[in-house]
N, C-alpha and C positions, 0 to 999 in steps of 0.2 A: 337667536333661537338656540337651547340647547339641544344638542344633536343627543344625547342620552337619558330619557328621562327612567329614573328606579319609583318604586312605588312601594314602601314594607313597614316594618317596624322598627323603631328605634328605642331602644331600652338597656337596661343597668343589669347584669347578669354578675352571678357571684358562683363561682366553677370550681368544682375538685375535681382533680384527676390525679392518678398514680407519678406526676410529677411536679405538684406543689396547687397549691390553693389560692384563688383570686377575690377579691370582693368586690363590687360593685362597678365594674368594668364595662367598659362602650361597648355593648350589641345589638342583636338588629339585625335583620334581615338588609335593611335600609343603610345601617353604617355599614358593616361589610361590603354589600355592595357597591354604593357611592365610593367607598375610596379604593376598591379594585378599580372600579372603570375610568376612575377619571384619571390614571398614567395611559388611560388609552384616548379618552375624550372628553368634552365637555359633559359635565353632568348637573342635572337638576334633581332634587330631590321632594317627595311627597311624605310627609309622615306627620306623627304630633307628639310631645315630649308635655311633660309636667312643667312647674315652674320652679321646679328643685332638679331639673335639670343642670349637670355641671356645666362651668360656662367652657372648660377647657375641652370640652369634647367640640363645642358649637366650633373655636378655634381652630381645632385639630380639620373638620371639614373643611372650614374658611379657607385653610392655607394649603388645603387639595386643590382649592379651586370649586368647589360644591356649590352650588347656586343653593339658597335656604329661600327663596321665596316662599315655598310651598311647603314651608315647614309651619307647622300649627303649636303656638305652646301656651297651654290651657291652664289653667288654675286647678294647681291639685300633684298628683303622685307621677313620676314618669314609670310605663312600666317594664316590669322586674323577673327577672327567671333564676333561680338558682336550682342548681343540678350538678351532678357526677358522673363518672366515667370509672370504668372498671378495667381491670390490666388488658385486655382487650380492645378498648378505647374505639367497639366497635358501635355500641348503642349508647344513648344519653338516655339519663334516669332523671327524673323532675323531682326533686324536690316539695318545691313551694314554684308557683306561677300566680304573680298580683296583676293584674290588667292596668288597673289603674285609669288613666286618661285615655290609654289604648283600646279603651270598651267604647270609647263614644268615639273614634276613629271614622272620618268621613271624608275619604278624600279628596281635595276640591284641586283643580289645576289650575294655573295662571292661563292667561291668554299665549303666552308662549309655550306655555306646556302643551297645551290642547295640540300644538303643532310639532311637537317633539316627533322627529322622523325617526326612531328607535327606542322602544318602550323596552325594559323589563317590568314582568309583576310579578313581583316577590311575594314570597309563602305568607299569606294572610288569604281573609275568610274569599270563597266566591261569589258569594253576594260584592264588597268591597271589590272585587278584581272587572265584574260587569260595571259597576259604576263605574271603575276608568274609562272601560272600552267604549259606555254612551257616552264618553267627553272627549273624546280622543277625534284627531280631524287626518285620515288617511296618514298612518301614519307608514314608513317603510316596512317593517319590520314590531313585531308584539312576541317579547318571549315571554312565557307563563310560567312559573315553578308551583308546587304543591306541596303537599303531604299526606299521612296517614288519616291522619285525625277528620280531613274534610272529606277521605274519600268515604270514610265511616261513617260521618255524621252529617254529611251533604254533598251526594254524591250529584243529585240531580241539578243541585245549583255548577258542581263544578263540572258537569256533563258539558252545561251550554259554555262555559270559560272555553274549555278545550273545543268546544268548533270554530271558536271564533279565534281563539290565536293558529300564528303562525309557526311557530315553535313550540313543543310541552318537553317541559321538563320532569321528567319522575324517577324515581331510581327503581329498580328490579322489583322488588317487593312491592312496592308501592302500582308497579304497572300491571302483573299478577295480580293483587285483589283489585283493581280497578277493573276490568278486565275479565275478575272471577275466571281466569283461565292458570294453568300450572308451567310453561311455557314462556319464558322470558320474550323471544324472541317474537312468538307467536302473540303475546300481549303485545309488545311495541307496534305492531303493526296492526293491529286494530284499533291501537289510538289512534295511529295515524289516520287509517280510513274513516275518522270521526271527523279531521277534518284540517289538522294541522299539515304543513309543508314538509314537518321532519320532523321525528321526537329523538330526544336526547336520552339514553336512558345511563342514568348516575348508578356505576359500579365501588364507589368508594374507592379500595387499594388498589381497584383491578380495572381502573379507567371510565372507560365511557361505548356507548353504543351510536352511533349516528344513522338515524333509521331513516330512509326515504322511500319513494314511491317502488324506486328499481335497482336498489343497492343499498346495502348497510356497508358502513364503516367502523372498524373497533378501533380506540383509540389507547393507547396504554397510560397507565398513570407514573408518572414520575415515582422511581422509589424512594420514601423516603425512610433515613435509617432511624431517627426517633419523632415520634408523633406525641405535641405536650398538650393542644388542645384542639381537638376536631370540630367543637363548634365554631361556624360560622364558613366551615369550608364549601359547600355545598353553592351558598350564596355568593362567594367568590368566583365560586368557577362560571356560576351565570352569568352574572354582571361584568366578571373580565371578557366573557364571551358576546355581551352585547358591546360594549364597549369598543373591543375592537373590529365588532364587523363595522360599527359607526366611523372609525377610523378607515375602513377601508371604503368605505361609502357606497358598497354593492353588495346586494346579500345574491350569490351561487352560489351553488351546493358543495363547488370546491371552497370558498371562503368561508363555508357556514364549517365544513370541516380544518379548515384549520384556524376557525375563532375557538374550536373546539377541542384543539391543540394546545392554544394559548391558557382557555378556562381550564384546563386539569392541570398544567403548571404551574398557574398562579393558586389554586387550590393546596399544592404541595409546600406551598410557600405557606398559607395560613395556619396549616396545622403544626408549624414549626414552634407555636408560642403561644402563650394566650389573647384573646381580645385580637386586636387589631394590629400587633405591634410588628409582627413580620412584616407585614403588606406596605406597613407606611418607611419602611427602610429600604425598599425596593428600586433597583439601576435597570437599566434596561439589558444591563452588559449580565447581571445575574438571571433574565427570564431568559435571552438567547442562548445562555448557557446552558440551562437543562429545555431547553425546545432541542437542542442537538442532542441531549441525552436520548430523548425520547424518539425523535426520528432515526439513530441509530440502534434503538432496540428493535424499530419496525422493518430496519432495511435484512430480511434476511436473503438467504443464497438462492439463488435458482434451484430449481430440480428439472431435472431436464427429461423430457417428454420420453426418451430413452430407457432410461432406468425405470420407466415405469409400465414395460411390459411383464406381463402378469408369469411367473411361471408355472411350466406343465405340472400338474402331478408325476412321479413317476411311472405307477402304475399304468398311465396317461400314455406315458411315451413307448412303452415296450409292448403294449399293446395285451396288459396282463388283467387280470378284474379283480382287485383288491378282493383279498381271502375274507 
């Protein structure tokens, strides 16, 4: 049984950004994903590719270890994203976007899948995310990721998705017009009382929020000093984040916080290049390394309950009534 199953899209993306130009490069909400999680555990994958599919991408999974039963490759185009980035390399600009064989996307699970105790479901439509959830058999853990586009153009389909996971993922903006509230904080917690266990809310350079019933946690993002392509980071940080709560094989609110740890490090790692290529050179001896970075940027100094008595006014102390 695979202890991970990812659910997204898998497609050929061709990227500019302010440091060099790619074409037709393995993306996916699905490929990123699949090969974050699976340095943490076994993974099965759901998606469906063209038959002009390259075969060295299928390999490039294979030798993660990626289960492909649940891969569908259909007669026709795989699809395709090409877009840019601006010195900022804070928002992605579309291009052209081909669907392709990814329009008639319908995701079916194996019998092993249906039993997968750790779902992600990656940014596709929520029609698509509910038909996982009717196929899915108690599973431990459902994280859900989104975007803009669905909260715009179907909001009410992706209303029912967030009752029924365990987890949502949205970043700031995204949780504000959800939300329709101006209040970051104040949005994450009213997703929450929609129905999930905790939401995540994705800060980009400035980490993560870990939202729960009786405590929020912030989590800081690893800095890093050049960023070459930020697609596909987002989808890392989830998928290493389900990955290794499957690894640790008990979701608490402390393990959910420090899968949480692990997902914005490995997210620092993606944006170091384009596609895939960071993630798949990856030791365990380089993510410990900056998980220390990042726990000592949270360890600050005490202040001591002392120094924090309030001082008199003067006018206060001499018994005089300001002029």
């Amino acid at each position: 049984m695979p202890s991970t199953l990812i659910v997204g899209s898998i497609g050929l993306d061709s990227i500019s950004t302010p440091h060099g130009d790619v074409k037709e490069v393995l993306g996916g909400s699905a490929s990123y994903g699949s090969i974050a999680a699976s340095l943490f555990s076994d993974v099965s994958l759901v998606g469906i590719v063209g038959t002009d599919f390259p075969k060295k991408h299928l390999a490039l999974l294979q030798s993660r270890g990626v289960d492909l039963s649940g891969l569908e490759v259909r007669e026709g185009e795989t699809f395709r994203w090409h877009g840019y980035y601006e010195r900022d390399m804070g928002t992605a600009f579309t291009t052209t976007t081909a669907l392709n064989v990814f329009e008639q996307f319908s995701p079916k699970l194996t019998e092993a899948q249906r039993r997968s105790p750790f779902v992600f479901l990656a940014n596709i439509h929520p029609a698509l995310q509910m038909h996982v959830f009717a196929q899915m058999e108690s599973p431990k853990l459902v994280v859900v990721d989104t975007m803009n586009f669905w909260i715009e153009g179907s909001k009410a389909e992706l209303t029912k998705v967030v009752k029924r996971a365990d987890v949502m993922m949205i970043n700031d903006q995204e949780a504000r017009m959800f939300t329709e509230t101006s209040n970051t904080i104040e949005a994450a917690l009213a997703v929450r009382k929609m129905g999930p266990k905790a939401v995540i809310v994705k800060k980009g350079e400035h980490g993560a929020l870990v939202v729960f019933p009786e405590r929020i946690v912030a989590i800081p993002a690893f800095p890093v000093r050049k960023v070459k392509d930020p697609t596909g980071a987002g989808d890392t940080f989830a998928a290493s984040m389900v990955g290794y709560l499957a690894r640790l094989g008990k979701v608490t609110e402390d393990n959910l916080v420090r899968a949480t740890q692990v997902g914005c490090v490995m997210a620092s790692f993606a944006v170091e290049d384009f596609s895939v290529k960071r993630i798949t050179k990856l030791t365990s001896e380089d993510i410990a390394e900056r998980l220390a970075v990042v726990a000592s940027m949270t360890s600050l100094p005490k202040v001591s309950s002392r120094t924090l008595a309030l001082r008199e006014p003067a006018a206060k102390k001499s018994g005089k009534k300001p002029a």
